[in-house]
C-alpha positions in Angstrom: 4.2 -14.8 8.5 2.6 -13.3 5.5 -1.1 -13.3 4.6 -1.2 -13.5 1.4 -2.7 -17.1 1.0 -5.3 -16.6 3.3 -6.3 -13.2 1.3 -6.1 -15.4 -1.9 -8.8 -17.6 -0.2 -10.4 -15.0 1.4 -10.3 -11.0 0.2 -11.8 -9.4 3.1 -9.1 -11.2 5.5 -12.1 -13.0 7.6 -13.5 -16.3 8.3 -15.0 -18.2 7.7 -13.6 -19.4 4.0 -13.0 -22.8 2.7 -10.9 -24.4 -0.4 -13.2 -27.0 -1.7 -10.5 -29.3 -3.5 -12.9 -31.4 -5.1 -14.6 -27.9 -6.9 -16.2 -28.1 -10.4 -14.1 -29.4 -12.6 -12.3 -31.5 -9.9 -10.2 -28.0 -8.9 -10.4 -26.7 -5.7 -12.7 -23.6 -5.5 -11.9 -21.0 -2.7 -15.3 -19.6 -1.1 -15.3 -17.0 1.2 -18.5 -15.2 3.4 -20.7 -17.8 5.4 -24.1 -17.3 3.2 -21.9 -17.9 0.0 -20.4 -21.1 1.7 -23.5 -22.6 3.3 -25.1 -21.6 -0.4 -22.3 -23.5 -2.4 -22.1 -26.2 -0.1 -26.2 -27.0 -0.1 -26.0 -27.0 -3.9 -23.1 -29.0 -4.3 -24.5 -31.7 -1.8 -28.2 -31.5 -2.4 -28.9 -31.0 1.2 -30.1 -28.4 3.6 -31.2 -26.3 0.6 -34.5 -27.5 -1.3 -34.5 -27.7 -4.6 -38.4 -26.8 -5.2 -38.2 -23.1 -6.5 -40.6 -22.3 -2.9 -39.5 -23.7 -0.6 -35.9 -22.8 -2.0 -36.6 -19.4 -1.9 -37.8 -19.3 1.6 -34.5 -21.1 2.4 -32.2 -18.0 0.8 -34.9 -15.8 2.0 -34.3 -16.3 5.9 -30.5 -17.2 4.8 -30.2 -13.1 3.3 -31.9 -12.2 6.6 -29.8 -13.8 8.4 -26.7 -11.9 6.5 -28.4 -8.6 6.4 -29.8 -8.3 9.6 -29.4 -11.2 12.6 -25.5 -11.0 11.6 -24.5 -7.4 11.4 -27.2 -6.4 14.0 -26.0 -8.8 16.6 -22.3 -8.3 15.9 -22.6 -4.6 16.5 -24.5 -5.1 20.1 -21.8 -7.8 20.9 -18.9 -4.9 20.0 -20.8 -1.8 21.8 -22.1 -3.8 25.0 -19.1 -6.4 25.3 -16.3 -5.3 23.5 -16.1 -1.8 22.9 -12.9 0.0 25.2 -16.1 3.0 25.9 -19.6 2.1 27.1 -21.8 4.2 24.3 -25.4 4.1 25.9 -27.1 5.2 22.7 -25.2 2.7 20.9 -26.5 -0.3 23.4 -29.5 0.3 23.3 -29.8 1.0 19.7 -28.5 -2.8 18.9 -30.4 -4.4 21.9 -33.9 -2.9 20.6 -32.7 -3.8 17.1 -32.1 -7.7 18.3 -35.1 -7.7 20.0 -36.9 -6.7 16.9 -35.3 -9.0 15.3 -35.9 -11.9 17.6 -39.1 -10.7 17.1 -39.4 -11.2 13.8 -37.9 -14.8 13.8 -40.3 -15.8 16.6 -43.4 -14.9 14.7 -42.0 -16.3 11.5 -41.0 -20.0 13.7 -44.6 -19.8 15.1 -45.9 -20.4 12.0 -43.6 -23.4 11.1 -40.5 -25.2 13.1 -37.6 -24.2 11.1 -36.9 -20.6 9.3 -37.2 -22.1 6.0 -40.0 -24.6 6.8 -37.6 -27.7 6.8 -34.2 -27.5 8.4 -32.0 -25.8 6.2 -28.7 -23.4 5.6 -30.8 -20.3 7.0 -30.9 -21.9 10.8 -27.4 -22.9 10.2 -26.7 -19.8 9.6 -29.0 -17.8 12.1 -28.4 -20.9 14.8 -24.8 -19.2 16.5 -25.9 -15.8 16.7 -29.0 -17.0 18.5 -27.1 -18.6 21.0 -25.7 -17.6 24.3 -26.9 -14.8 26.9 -24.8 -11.9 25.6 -27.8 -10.1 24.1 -29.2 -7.9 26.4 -32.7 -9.7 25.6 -34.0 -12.8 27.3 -34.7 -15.4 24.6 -36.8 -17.2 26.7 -39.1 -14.5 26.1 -39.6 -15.1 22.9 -41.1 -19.2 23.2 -41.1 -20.2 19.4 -37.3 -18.6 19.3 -36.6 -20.6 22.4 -38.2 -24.1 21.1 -36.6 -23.5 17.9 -32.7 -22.8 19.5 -33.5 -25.6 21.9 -34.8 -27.7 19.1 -31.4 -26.9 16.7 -28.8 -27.4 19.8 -30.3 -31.4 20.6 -28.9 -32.3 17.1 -26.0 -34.4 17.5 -23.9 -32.6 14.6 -25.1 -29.2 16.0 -22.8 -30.0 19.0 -20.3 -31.3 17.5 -19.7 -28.1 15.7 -20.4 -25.7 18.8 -17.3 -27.4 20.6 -15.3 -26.3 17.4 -14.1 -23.1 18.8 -13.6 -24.2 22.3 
């Protein structure tokens, strides 16, 4: 099987990427990295990603957190406490103190409003699935805006939909 038309779609060789086939134009547009997806796609529909320049840039704001930090911080305590073929204690602890600061973070911000952005939007999409599960080394529950604003995101009907995806 070759690759090659997944790596014309997708460079890096990793999902998520998408073929929009109705791209400007009315030709399909390959996008590839989550944050450029859930970008492109808020644009193109006019939802999830405000239009008012403040509230917009609060959106991409916790959206570029989300990619900088919640993403690659969370994906490298995953691989060193779950994954990794040699338990690294340095490593551990490095990412589960780094998740807790970051939960940290995200729990002051959603104290100060219910969604990252202020309304729902692309940056709890986004931050939503990393958030979720008991993998962490860090009890969510102690963190109660985090926790009211997960428990919040996984009512929605579309939410769960999407989480039975990969199953």
């Amino acid at each position: 099987m070759s690759w090659r038309p997944f790596l014309a779609i997708s460079p890096n060789n990793k999902i998520p990427a998408i073929v929009d086939q109705d791209g400007p134009g009315g030709k399909p547009l390959p996008v590839f990295e989550s944050g450029a997806i859930l970008l492109y796609l808020g644009e193109k529909t006019g939802k999830l990603l405000p239009e008012e320049p403040r509230a917009r840039s609060q959106a991409v704001q916790w959206l570029m957190f989300q990619m900088g930090g919640i993403g690659p911080m969370f994906g490298q305590n995953y691989h060193f406490a779950k994954s990794a073929p040699e338990k690294v204690p340095y490593a551990i602890k490095r990412y589960v103190d780094e998740t807790r600061r970051l939960f940290g973070v995200m729990d002051k911000r959603l104290g100060e409003t219910p969604y990252l952005a202020g309304e729902y939007s692309v940056a709890d999409i986004a931050a939503f699935p990393w958030v979720t599960g008991d993998w962490h080394g860090v009890e969510r529950d102690e963190f109660r805006n985090l926790a009211r604003w997960h428990d919040a995101i996984a009512e929605r009907r579309a939410v769960q939909r999407g989480m039975q995806v990969p199953n």
